[in-house]
C-alpha positions as CSV (number, residue, x, y, z in Angstrom):
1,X,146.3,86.7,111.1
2,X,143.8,86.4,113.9
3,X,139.8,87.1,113.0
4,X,136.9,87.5,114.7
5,X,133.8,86.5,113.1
6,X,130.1,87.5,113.4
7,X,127.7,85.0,111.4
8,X,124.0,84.2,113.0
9,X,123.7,81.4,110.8
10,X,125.2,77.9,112.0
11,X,125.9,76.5,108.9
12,X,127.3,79.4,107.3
13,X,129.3,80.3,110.2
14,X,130.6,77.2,110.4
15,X,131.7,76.9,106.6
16,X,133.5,80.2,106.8
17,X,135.4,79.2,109.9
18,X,136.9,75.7,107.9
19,X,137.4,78.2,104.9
20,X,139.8,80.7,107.0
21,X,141.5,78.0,108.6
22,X,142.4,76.5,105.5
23,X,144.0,79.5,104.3
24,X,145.9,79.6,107.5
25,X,143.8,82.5,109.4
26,X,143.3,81.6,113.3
27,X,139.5,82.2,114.0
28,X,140.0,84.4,117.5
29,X,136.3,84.3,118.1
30,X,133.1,83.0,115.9
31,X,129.9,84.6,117.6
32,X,126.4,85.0,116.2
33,X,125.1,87.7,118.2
34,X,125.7,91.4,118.7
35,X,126.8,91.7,122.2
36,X,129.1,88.4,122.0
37,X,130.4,90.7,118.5
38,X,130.7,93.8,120.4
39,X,132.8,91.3,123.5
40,X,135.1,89.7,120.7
41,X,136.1,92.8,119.1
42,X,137.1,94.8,122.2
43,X,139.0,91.9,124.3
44,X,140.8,90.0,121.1
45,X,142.0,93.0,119.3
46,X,142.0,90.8,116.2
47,X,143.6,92.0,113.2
48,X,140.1,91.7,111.0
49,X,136.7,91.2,111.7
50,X,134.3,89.7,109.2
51,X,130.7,90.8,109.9
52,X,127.3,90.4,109.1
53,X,125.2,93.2,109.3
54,X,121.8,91.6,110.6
55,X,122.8,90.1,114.0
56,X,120.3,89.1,117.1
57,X,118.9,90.2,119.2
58,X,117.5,92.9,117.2
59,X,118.1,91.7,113.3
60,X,118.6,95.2,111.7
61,X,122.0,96.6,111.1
62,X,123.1,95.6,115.1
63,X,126.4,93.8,113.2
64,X,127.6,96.7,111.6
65,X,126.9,99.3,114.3
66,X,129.2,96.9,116.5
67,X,132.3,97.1,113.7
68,X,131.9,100.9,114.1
69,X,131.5,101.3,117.7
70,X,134.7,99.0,117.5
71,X,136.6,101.4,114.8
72,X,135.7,104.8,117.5
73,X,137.3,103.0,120.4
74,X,140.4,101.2,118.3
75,X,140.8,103.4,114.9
76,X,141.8,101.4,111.9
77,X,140.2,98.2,113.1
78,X,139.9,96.4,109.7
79,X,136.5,95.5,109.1
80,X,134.8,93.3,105.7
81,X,130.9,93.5,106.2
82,X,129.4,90.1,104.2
83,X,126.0,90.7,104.3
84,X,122.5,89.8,102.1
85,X,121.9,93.9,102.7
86,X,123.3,97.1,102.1
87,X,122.8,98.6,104.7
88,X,122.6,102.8,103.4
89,X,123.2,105.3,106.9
90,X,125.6,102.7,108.4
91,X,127.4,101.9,105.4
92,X,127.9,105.2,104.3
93,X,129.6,105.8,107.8
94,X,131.5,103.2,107.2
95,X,133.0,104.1,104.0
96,X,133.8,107.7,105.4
97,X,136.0,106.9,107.8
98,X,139.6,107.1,106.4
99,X,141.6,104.6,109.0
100,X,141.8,101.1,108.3
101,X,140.9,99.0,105.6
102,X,137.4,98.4,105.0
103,X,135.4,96.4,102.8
104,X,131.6,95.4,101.8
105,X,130.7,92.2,100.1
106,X,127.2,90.3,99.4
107,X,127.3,87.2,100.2
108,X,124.8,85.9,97.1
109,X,127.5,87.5,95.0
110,X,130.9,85.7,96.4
111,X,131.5,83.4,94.0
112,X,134.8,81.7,94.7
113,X,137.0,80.9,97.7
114,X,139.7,82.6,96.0
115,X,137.6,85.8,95.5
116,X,136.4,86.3,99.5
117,X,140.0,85.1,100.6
118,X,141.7,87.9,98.4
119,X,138.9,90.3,100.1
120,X,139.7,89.4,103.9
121,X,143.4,90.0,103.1
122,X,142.9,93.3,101.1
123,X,140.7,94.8,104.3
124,X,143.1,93.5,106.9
125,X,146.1,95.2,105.3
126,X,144.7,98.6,105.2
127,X,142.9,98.3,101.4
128,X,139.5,98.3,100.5
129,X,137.2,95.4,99.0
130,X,133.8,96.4,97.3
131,X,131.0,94.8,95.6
132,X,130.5,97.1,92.7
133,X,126.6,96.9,93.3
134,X,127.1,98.2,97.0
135,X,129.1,100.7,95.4
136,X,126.4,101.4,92.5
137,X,123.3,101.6,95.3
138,X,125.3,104.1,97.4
139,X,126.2,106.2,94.7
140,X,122.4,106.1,93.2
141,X,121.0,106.7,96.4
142,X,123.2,109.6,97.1
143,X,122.8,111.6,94.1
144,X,118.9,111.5,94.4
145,X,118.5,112.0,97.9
146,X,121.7,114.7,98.8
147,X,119.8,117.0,101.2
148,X,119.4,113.7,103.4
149,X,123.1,112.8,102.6
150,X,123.8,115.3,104.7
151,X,122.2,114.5,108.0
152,X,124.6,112.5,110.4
153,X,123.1,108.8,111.5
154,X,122.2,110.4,114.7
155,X,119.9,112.8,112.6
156,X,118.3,110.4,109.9
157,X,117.5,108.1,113.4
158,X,115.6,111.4,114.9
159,X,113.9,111.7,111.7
160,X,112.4,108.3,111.1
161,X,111.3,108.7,114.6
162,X,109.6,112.1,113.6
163,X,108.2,110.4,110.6
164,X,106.6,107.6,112.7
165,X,104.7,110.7,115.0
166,X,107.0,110.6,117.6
167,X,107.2,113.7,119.6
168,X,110.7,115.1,121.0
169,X,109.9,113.5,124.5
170,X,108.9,110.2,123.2
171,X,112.3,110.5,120.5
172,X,114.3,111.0,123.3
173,X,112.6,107.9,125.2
174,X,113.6,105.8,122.5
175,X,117.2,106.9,121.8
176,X,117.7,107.4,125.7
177,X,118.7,111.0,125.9
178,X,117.8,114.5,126.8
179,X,114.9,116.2,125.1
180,X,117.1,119.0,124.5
181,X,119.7,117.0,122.4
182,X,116.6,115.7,120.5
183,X,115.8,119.6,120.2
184,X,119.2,120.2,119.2
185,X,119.4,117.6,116.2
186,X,115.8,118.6,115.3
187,X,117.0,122.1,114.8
188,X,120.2,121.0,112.9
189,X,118.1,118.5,110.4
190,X,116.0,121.5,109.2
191,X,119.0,123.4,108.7
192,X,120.4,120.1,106.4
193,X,117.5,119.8,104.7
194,X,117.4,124.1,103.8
195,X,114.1,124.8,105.9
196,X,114.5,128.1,107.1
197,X,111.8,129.4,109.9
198,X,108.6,130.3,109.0
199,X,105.3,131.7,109.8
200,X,103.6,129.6,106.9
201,X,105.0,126.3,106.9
202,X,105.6,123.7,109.3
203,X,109.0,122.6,109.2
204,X,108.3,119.4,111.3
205,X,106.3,118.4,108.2
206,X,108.0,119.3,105.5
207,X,111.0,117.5,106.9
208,X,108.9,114.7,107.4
209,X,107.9,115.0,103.9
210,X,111.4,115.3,102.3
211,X,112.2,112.1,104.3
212,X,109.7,110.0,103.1
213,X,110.4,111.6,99.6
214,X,114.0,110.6,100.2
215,X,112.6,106.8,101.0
216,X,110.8,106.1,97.6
């Protein structure tokens, strides 16, 4: 069963490498950053990959928005995200998509060899493996912040960017498209989040508003 890895850490990459190999997986690429990830993944068609979320160059979520770039151009790609974080938009996404195993461990709470080794081989034969507390801060998070559950990832990115100030040109600067796709997801976020038009009220605001709501 071939594997491709994506661990920034040395040390910890390195341990999970000797673990898989002992349990007779071949490591078909160990990388540490997200463009070598996003590489491995589409050249090695490996049967699992085992990610971290928070991968350079920019140390946010770039690790798991590789794995689900990967699952759009080969559906089903197994993927088992071991991470410190859960990760909320991206993980949801994750999760929603039907084909292939997937699975979402936290690394402080693997406590055996046994226990991670059982996870790899659930995920790369089409099952799921989930640590109950990712499961438990989804689920909490979702039933107090359902307006927002709604918005795509593309939407919740154009409304932290409308939360920081940004205007539609400078949104569109930053995600690098048109202003009128900006405009277009703008529209369909105030729709999500039930603000009809009005003379009275700024909707730009009170989306704003139900966003940083959302965020407490």
């Amino acid at each position: 069963m071939r594997v491709v890895l994506a661990e920034d850490l040395f040390l910890l990459r390195d341990g999970l490498v000797r673990l898989l190999e002992a349990y007779d997986f071949e490591i078909a690429a160990a990388v540490e950053t997200g463009p070598e990830l996003s590489r491995a993944l589409a050249e090695l068609a490996p049967d699992v990959a085992v990610v971290d979320v928070r991968l350079p160059p920019s140390h946010t979520d770039e690790g798991l928005q590789c794995a689900l770039a990967a699952r759009r151009a080969r559906p089903g790609l197994p993927v088992l995200v071991l991470s410190q974080h859960v990760e909320q938009l991206y993980a949801r996404e994750l999760l929603a998509d039907g084909n292939g195993g997937v699975g979402y461990l936290l690394k402080d709470r693997v406590f055996d060899a046994e226990q991670f080794i059982d996870a790899v081989r659930r995920v790369a034969g089409g099952g799921t493996a989930m640590d109950p507390q990712v499961i438990q801060q989804l689920l909490s998070r979702h039933s107090a912040d359902k307006p927002l559950g709604r918005l795509t990832p593309r939407e919740r990115e154009v409304l932290d960017l409308m939360a920081q100030g940004r205007s539609n040109a400078a949104i569109a600067g930053q995600l690098v498209v048109t202003e009128r796709a900006v405009a277009k997801h703008t529209s369909n976020i105030f729709v999500k989040l039930g603000l009809p038009v009005s003379d009275d009220d700024n909707r730009r605001v009170l989306a704003v508003l139900a966003y940083l709501d959302g965020e407490r």
